[in-house]
C-alpha positions as CSV (number, residue, x, y, z in Angstrom):
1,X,-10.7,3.7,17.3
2,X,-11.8,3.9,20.7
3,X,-9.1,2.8,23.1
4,X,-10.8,2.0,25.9
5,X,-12.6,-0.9,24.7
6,X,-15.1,-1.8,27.1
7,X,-16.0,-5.4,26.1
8,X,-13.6,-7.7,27.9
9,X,-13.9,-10.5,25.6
10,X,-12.7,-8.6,22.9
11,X,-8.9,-8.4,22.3
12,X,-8.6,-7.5,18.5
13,X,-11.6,-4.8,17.3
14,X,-9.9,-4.7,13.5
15,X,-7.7,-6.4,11.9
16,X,-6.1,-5.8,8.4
17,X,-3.5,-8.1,6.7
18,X,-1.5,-6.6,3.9
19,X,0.3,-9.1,2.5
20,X,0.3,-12.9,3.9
21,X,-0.1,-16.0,2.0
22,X,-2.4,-15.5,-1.1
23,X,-4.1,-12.5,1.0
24,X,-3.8,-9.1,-0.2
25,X,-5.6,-5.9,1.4
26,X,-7.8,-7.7,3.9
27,X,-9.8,-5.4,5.7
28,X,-12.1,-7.6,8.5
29,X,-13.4,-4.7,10.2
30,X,-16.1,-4.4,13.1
31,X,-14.9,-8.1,14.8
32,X,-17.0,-9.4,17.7
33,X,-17.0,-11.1,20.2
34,X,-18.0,-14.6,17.9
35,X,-16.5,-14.1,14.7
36,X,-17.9,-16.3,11.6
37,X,-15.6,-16.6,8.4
38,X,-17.5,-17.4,6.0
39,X,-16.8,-17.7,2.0
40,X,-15.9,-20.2,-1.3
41,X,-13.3,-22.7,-1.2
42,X,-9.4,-20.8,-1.1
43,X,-10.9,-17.4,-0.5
44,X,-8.6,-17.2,2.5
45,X,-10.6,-18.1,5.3
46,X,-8.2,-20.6,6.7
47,X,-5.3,-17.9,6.2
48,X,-6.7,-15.1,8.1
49,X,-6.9,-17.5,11.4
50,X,-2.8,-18.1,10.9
51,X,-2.4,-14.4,10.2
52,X,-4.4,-13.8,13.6
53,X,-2.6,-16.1,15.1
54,X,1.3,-15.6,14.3
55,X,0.4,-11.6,15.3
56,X,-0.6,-12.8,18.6
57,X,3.1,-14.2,19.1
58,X,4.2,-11.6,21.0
59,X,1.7,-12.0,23.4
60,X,2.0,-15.7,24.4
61,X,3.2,-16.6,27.8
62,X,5.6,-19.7,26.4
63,X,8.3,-19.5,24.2
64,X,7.6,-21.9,21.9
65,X,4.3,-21.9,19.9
66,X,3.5,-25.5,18.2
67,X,1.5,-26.5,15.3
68,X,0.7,-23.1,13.4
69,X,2.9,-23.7,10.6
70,X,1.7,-26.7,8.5
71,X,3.7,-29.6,9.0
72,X,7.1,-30.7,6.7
73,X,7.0,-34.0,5.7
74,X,10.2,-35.7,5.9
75,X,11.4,-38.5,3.7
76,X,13.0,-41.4,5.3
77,X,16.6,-42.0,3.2
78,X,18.9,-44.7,3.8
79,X,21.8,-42.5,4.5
80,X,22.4,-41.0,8.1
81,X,22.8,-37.2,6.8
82,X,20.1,-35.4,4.9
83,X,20.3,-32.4,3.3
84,X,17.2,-30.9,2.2
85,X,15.8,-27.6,0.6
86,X,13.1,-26.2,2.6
87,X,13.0,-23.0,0.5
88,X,9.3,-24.7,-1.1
89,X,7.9,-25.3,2.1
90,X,7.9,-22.4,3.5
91,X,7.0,-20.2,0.3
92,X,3.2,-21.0,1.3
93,X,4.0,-18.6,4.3
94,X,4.6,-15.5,2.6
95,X,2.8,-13.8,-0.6
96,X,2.1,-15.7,-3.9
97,X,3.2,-13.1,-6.7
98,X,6.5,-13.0,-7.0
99,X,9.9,-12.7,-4.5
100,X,10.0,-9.0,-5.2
101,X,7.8,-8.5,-1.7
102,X,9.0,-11.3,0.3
103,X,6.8,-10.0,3.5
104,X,4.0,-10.4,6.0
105,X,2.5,-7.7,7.1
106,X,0.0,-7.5,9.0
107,X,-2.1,-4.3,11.2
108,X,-4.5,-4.1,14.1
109,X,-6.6,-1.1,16.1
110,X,-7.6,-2.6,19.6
111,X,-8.4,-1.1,23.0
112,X,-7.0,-4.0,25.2
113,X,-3.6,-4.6,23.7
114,X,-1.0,-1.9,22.4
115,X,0.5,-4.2,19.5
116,X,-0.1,-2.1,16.4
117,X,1.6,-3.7,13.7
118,X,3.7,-6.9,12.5
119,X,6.3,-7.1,9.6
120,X,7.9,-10.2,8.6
121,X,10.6,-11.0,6.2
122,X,12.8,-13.9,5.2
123,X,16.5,-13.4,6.2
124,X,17.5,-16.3,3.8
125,X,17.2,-17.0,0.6
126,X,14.0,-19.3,-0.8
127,X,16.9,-21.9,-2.0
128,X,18.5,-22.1,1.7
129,X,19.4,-25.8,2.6
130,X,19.5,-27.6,6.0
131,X,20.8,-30.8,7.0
132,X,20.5,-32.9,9.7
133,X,21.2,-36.4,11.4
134,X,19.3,-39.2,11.9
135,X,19.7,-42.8,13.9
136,X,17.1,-45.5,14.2
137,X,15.9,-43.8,17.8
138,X,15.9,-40.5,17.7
139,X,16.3,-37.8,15.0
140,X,18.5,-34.4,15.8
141,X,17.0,-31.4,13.5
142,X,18.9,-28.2,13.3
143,X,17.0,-24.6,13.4
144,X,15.2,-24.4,9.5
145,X,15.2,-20.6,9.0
146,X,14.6,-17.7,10.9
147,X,12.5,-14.8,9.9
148,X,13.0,-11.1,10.9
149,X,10.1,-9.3,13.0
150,X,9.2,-5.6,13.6
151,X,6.7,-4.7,15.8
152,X,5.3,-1.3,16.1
153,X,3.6,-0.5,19.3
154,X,1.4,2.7,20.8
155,X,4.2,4.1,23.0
156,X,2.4,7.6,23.8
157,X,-1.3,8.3,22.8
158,X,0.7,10.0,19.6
159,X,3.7,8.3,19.1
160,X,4.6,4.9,17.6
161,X,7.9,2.8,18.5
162,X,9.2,-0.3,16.6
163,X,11.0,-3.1,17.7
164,X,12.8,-6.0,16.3
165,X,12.2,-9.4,17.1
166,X,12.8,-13.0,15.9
167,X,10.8,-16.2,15.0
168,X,13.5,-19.7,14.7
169,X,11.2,-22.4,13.0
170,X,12.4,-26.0,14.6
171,X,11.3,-29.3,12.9
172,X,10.1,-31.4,16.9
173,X,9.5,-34.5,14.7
174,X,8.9,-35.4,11.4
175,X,5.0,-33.7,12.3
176,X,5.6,-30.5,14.0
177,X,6.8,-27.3,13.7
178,X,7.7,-25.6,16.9
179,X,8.4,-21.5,16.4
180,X,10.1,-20.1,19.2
181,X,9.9,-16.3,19.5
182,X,13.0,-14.2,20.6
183,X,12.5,-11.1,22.0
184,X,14.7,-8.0,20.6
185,X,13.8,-5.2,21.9
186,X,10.2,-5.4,22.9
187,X,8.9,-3.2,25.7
188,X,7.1,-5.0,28.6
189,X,5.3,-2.0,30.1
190,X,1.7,-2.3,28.9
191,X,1.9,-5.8,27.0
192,X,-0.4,-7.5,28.4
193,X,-0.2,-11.7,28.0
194,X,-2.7,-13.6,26.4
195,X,-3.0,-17.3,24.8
196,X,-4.1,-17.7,21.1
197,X,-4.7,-21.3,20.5
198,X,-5.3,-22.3,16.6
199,X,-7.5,-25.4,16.2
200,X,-6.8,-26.6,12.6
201,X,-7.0,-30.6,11.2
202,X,-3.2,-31.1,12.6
203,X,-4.1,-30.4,15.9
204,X,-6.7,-32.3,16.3
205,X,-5.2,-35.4,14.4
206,X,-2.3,-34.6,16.9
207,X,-3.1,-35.1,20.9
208,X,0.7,-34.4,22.2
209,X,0.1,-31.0,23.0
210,X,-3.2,-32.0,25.0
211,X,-1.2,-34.8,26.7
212,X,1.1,-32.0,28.0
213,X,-1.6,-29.7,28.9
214,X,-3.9,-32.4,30.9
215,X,-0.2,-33.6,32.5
216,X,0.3,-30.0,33.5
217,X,-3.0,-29.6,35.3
218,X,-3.3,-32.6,37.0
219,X,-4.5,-31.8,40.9
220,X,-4.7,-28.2,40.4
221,X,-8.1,-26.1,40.3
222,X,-7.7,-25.6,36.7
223,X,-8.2,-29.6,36.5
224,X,-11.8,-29.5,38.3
225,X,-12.9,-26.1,36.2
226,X,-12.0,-27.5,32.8
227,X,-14.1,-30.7,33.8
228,X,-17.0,-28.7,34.9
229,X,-16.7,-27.2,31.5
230,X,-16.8,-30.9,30.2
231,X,-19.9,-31.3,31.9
232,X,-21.8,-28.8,30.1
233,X,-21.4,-30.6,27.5
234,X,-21.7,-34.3,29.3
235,X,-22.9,-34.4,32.4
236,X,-21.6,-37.9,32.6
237,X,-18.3,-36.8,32.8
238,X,-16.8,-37.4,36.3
239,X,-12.6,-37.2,35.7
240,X,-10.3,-36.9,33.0
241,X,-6.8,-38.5,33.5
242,X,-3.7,-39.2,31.5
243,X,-3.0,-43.2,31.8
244,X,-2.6,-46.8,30.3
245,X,-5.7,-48.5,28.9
246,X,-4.4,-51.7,30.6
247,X,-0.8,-53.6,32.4
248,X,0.0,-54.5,29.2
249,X,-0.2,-51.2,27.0
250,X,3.0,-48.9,27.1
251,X,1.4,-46.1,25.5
252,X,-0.9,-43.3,27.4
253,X,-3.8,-41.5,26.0
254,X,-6.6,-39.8,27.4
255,X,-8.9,-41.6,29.9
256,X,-12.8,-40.6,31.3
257,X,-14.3,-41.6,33.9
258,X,-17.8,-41.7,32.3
259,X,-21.0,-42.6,34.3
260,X,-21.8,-44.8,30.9
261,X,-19.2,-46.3,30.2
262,X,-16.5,-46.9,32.8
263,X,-13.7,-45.7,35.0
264,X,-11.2,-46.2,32.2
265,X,-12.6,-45.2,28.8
266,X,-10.1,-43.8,26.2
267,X,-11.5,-40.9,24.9
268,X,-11.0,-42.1,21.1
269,X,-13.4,-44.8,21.7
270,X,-15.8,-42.3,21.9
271,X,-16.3,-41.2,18.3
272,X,-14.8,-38.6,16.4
273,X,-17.9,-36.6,16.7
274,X,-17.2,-36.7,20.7
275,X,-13.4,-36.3,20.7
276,X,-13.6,-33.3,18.3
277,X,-15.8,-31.8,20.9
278,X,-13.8,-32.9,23.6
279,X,-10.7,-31.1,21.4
280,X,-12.1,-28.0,21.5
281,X,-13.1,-27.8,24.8
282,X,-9.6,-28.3,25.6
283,X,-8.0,-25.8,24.0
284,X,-11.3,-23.2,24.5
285,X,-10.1,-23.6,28.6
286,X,-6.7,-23.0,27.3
287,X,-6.8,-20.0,25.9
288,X,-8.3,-18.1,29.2
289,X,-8.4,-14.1,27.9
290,X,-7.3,-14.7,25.0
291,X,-8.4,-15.7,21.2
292,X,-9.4,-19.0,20.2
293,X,-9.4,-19.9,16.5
294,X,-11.2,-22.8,15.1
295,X,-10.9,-23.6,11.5
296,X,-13.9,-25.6,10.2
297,X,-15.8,-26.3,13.4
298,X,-18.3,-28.6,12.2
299,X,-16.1,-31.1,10.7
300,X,-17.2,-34.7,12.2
301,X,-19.8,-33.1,13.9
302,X,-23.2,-34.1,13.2
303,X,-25.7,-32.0,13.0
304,X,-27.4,-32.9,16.3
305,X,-24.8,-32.1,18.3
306,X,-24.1,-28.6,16.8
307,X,-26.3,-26.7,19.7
308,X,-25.1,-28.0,22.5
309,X,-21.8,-27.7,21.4
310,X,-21.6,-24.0,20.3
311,X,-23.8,-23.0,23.5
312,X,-21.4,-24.7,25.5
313,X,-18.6,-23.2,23.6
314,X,-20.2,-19.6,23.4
315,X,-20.8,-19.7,27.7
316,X,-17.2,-20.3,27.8
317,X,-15.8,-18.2,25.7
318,X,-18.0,-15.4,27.5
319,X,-17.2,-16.8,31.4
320,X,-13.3,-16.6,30.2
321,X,-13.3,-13.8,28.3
322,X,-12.2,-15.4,24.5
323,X,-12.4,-13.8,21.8
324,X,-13.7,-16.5,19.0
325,X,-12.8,-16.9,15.5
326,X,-14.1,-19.6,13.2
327,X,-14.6,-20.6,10.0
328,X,-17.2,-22.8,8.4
329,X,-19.0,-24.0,4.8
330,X,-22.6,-25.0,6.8
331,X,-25.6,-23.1,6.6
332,X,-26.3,-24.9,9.4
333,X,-23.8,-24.0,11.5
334,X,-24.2,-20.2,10.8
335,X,-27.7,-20.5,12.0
336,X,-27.2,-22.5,15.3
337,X,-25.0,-20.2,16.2
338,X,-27.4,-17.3,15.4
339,X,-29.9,-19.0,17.6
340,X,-27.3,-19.6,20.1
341,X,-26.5,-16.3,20.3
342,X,-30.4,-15.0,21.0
343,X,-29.5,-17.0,24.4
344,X,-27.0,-15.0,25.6
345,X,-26.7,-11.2,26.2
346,X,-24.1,-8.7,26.1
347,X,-22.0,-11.7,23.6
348,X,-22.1,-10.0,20.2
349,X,-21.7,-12.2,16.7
350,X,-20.5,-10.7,13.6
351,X,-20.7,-13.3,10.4
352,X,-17.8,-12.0,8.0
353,X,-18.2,-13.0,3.9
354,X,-14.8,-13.1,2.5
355,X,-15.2,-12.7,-1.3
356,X,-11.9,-12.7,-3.9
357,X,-13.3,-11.7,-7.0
358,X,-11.2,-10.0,-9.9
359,X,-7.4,-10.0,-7.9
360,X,-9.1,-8.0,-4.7
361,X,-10.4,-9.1,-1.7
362,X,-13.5,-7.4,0.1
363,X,-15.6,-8.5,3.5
364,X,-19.4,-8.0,3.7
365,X,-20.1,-8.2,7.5
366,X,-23.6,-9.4,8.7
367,X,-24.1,-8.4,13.0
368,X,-26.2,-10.3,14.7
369,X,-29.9,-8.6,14.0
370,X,-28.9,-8.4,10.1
371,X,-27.8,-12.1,9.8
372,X,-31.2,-12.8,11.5
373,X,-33.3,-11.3,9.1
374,X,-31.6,-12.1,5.9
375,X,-31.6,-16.1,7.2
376,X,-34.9,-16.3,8.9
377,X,-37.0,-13.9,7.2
378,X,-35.5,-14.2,3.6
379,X,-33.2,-17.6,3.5
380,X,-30.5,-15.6,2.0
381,X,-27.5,-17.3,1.0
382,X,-24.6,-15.5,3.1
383,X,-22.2,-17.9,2.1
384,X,-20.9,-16.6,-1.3
């Protein structure tokens, strides 16, 4: 692997997962710049975003990383003091087939970062209880578990070094999952810091984190670029605030100023269609030189808004230098974004087919001139 990469956009050029979730032996090889995951229901698509995105830990320039894990969902009791085993829901985070090989492990080559690999293992046992206490304002949650990290990074041009680290999974509420990553040991010469933001149904069912974000940019030059980026979607977009609907209303959400419809429009009286746009626009500024990951893009979207909003997307990602991932079920959406792509230069596509037939997992990648031909020329089915 060539370790100059020359391709700014692209942070991860390979990526194998070893054991995570349900996955086993996943080579996704040759990744682009737009990176399709494509496949039949449970093949894994979904898992090799989280697997992307708890590597990229290391990398992130907060300590705390919300919303990768899937939410816990607590039971109101009428006692104070609960006590509950979380043992089951984290099992989904590690491999299926037995407690024998209670790891994640997971390997990259890439030119722009010097992570090589990541190794996680449970430092409690799957029955390990919790408790915490409860009033009728506030809840108090102690740490859930904490999981052991290694990482192995290129120290000399021929020499690997490992380091420990640590991820402490905190229940927020009774919806999130914050992980807060503790460094060990890690050496800060040549890490270089980069978002990954993960786009999944919780986060965009869940605007706190966009509250924050919106709150946190408020009068800076970040606030006008992000709204020019709006605009390429909308030109009718003129602001984007943080308020109250009205005197009366305790509660704030996001507001437009729309050329259509008013100074004060909440942004989920625009359709789900819109806000899910609006969504990923968000987090696409967010994760400036980094790696966005968008699982199911088109959901909500109708079909008629699919161009503009991959173009849109695409130009960003490329401006910004992101590195996309995403995963879809639409014909449709594989071929707009073909199209999209014949738009744009030097912004490569790669479409990868993620099969799990007989226990083993393989990837059949189509680049952009191959997925052309089969689709336009042939109408062959890429999706299974």
């Amino acid at each position: 692997m060539n370790n100059a990469n020359k391709n700014k956009n692209r942070l991860l050029d390979s990526f194998h997962i070893d054991s995570f979730r349900g996955l086993r032996n996943l080579h996704l090889d040759g990744l682009r710049d737009v990176n399709i995951f494509v496949g039949k229901n449970n093949c894994g698509k979904t898992s090799a975003l989280e697997a992307i995105a708890l590597y990229m830990l290391p990398f992130q320039s907060g300590k705390g990383v919300q919303g990768i894990l899937n939410p816990i969902t607590m039971q109101r009791k009428s006692a104070l003091t609960y006590n509950q085993n979380i043992g089951l829901d984290y099992r989904w985070l590690f491999p299926q087939s037995g407690s024998a090989d209670r790891y994640i492990s997971m390997h990259s080559e890439s030119g722009s970062i010097l992570l090589k690999s990541f190794r996680g293992e449970l430092n409690e046992n799957d029955d390990v209880s919790f408790s915490f206490t409860t009033t009728k304002e506030e809840k108090s949650f102690a740490p859930l578990l904490k999981m052991n990290l290694y990482y192995k990074f290129r120290d000399t041009p021929n020499k690997d070094k490992e380091f420990p680290a640590e991820l402490n999974f905190t229940n927020i509420d009774s919806h999130r999952i914050n992980i807060d990553f503790v460094k060990k040991g890690l050496p800060n010469k040549g890490i270089k810091e980069c978002s990954c933001q993960l786009l999944t149904d919780e986060q965009f069912s869940d605007t706190s984190l966009m509250l924050k974000y919106l709150t946190d940019i408020d009068g800076t030059s970040d606030k006008i670029e992000l709204i020019h980026l709006l605009q390429e979607y909308d030109d009718n977009i003129l602001d984007v605030r943080i308020g109250v609907m009205s005197d009366n209303s305790s509660g704030t959400c996001v507001l437009l100023n729309h050329k259509k419809t008013g100074t004060k429009t909440p942004l989920f009286s625009m359709g789900n269609g819109f806000v899910r746009v609006f969504t990923i626009m968000v987090y696409a500024f967010w994760a400036k030189n980094g790696v966005l990951l968008i699982d199911e893009i088109d959901n909500g979207l109708h079909y008629s808004m699919l161009k503009e909003t991959l173009l849109a997307l695409f130009k960003f990602c490329q401006v910004r230098h992101i590195q996309l991932f995403i995963t879809t079920h639409s014909l449709e959406t594989i071929d707009m974004a073909n199209k999209c792509l014949d738009e744009m230069n030097d912004f490569k596509l790669g479409c990868h087919l993620i099969k799990h037939e007989n226990n083993e997992y393989k990837v059949i990648r189509y680049d952009h001139k191959k997925l052309s031909i089969l689709r336009n020329d042939y109408g062959v089915e890429v999706r299974s």
